[in-house]
N, C-alpha and C positions, 0 to 999 in steps of 0.2 A: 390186674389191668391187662388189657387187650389190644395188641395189634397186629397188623399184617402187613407186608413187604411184596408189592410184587415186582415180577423179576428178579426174586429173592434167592436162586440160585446163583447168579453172577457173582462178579467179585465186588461192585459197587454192593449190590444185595445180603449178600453175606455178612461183610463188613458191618453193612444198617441193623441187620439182625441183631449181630453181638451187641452191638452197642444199646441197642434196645432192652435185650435179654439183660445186661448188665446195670441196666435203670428196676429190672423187676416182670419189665413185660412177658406175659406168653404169644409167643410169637408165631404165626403160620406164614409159610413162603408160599406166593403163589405166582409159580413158572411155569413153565411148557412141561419144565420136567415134572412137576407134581402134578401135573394136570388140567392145569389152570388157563387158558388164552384170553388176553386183556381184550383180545378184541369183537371176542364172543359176546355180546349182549345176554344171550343167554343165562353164561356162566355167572355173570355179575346181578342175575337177579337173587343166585343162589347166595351172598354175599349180608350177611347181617351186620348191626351195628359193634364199632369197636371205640377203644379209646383214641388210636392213633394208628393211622393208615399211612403208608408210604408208596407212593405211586411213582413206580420206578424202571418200570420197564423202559427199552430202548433199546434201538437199535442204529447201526449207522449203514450208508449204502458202499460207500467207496467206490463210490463215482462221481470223480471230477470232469466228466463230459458230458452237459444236460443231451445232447444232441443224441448220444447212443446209449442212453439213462431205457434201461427195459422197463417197460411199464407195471409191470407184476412186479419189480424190483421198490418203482416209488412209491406204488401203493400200498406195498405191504409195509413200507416206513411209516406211510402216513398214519395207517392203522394199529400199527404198536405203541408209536409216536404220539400220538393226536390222539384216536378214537380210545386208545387205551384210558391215557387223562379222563377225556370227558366225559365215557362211560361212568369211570370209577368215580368221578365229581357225583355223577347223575344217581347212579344208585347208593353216594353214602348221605346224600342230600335229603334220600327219601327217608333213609332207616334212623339216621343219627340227630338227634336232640343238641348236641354238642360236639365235645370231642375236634380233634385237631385233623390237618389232612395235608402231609407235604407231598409235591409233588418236583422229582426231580426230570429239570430243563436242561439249559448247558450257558454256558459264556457264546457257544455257539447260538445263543438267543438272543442276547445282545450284542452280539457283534458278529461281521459277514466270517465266513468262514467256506472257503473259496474249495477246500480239500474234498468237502463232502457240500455242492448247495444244499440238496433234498432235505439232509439233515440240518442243515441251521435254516431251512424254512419250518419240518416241523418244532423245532425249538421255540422259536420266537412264534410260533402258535401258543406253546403253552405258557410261554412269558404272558401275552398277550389275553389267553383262557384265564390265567389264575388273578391277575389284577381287574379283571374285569369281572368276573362272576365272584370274584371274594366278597366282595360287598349284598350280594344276595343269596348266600348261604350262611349265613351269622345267623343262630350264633356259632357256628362251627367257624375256626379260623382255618384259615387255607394258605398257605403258605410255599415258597418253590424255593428249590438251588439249583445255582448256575456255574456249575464244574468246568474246569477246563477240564484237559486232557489229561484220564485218570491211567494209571498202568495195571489195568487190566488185559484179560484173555482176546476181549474185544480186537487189541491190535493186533494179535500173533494170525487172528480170523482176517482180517485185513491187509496183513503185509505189511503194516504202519509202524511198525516199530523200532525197523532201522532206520526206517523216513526222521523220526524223532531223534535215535541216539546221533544219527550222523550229525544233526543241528544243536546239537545238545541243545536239545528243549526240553525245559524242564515239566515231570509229570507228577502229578497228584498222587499219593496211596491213598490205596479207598478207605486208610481208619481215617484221612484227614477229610474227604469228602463224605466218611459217616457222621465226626463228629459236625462238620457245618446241619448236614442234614437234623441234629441234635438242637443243635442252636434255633434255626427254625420254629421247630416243633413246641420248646419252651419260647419263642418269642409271642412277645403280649398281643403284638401286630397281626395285619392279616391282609392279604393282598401283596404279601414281601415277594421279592425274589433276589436271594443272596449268594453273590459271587463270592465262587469258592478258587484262589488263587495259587501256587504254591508261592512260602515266605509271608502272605500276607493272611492277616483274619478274618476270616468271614464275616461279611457285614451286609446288610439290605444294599442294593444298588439304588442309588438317587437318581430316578428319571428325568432327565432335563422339560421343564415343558414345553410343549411344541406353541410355537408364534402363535397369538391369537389376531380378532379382529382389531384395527383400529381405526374406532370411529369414538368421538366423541361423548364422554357419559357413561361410555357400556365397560365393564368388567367382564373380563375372557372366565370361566370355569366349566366344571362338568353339567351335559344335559343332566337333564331332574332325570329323576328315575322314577317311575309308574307309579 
């Protein structure tokens, strides 16, 4: 069996690997460090079919001031962020017959997350990506997690980490956000995105549905689809 990690030099990355490796998988990391940028179109044409994909790259800005947010700073989020997902969508769409695709988001996707906005916008993009094109890549299921805040290297690059200990807020190890990433993968579901909390189990989050029309006769549901 076959799969691939990217961002898979990280400490979220790493973690997914073993855990992967330890189901049987052969496993390629593809980071900046091996080579690899999610946001290259190119790179991902180079990109053939696998059993199970992890779309994992991410990045945060550590900017809580949109006002002095540099612009080369939010774009290059959106594009690890964002373009990374939906390249990786786009090109396993074309190559893969089946096969699984998780894609890790944040809790920052459900919910505001005031520390970093740019970063819990591009989140609730991929919240947003994967419930919504899941239904037209089947039979490949598509699947996401939604981590809090994991203790990784990510905060020491930030400065976030005493932010955290002084609050004692509690953080994620990445084998507990690899195993959710695990659950995912084997879940039957597709269009999932499963908060990953610490003390609690990893479970699909239940979207509440947004108010519909009321008029008389009519039933609220999804447009049809093409």
């Amino acid at each position: 069996m076959k799969a691939f990690v990217t961002g898979g030099e990280g400490g979220l990355g790493r973690a997914m690997r073993a855990r992967l490796e330890r189901e049987g998988y052969e496993v390629d990391s593809l980071d900046l460090v091996t080579g690899f940028d999610v946001t290259d179109p190119a790179a991902w044409e180079r990109i053939g079919p696998v059993d199970l994909a992890v779309l994992n790259a991410g990045i945060l800005t550590a900017s809580t001031d949109v006002a002095s947010l540099a612009v080369d700073e939010y774009r290059r989020a959106v594009a690890v962020n964002v373009d990374g997902i939906v390249l990786g969508v786009r090109r396993l769409a074309q190559v893969m017959d089946g096969g699984t695709i998780v894609a890790t988001a944040s809790l920052a996707g459900l919910v505001a997350m005031p520390l970093d906005p740019v970063y819990s916008l591009t989140k609730h993009a991929v919240v947003g990506f994967v419930r919504s094109v899941a239904p037209r890549i089947a039979p490949i299921r598509l699947n996401a997690i939604c981590p809090g805040i994991a203790d990784t290297a990510m905060l020491d690059m930030h400065d976030q980490r005493a932010l955290f200990a002084d609050a004692g807020f509690p953080l994620l190890a990445p084998d507990e956000v690899a195993e959710a990433m695990w659950l995912a993968a084997t879940s039957d579901g597709t269009g999932e995105c499963w908060f990953v909390q610490p003390g609690r189990e990893p479970a699909p989050f239940r979207f509440p549905n947004a108010p519909g029309p009321r008029r008389s006769g009519e039933t609220v549901g999804l447009p049809p689809l093409p």
